[in-house]
C-alpha positions in Angstrom: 4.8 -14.0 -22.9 6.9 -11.2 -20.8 6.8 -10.9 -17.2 5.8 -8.4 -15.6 7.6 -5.6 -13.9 5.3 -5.3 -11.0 6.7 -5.8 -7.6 3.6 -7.7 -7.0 3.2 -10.0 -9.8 4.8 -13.4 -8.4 2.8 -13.5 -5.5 -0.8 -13.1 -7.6 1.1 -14.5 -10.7 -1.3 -18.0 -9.8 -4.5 -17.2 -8.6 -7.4 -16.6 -11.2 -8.7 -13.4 -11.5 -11.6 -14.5 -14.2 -14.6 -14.1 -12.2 -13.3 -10.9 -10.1 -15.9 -7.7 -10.2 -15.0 -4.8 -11.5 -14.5 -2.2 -8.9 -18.0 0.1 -9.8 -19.6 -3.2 -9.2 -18.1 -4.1 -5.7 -19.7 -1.2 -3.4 -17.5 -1.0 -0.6 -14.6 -1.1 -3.0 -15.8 2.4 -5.2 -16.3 3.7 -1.5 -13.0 3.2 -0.7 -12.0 4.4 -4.1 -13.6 7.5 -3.9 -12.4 8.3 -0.4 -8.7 7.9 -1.7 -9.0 10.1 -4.2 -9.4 8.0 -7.2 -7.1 5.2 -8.5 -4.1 5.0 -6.5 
């Protein structure tokens, strides 16, 4: 498997994302969202 480019993926490389919400399921996150404009 490649590695990512992102700037940020060795320090969330390890933690498991497999029961994380999706964001239009996590209230305060789509209100955030939508404040910001969108995806950012």
């Amino acid at each position: 498997m490649k590695t990512s480019s992102d700037k940020m993926y060795d320090k969330y490389k390890d933690f498991d994302f497999s029961d994380a919400k999706p964001v239009a399921e996590t209230p305060h996150l789509v209100k955030l969202q939508v404040e910001a404009g969108g995806k950012s």
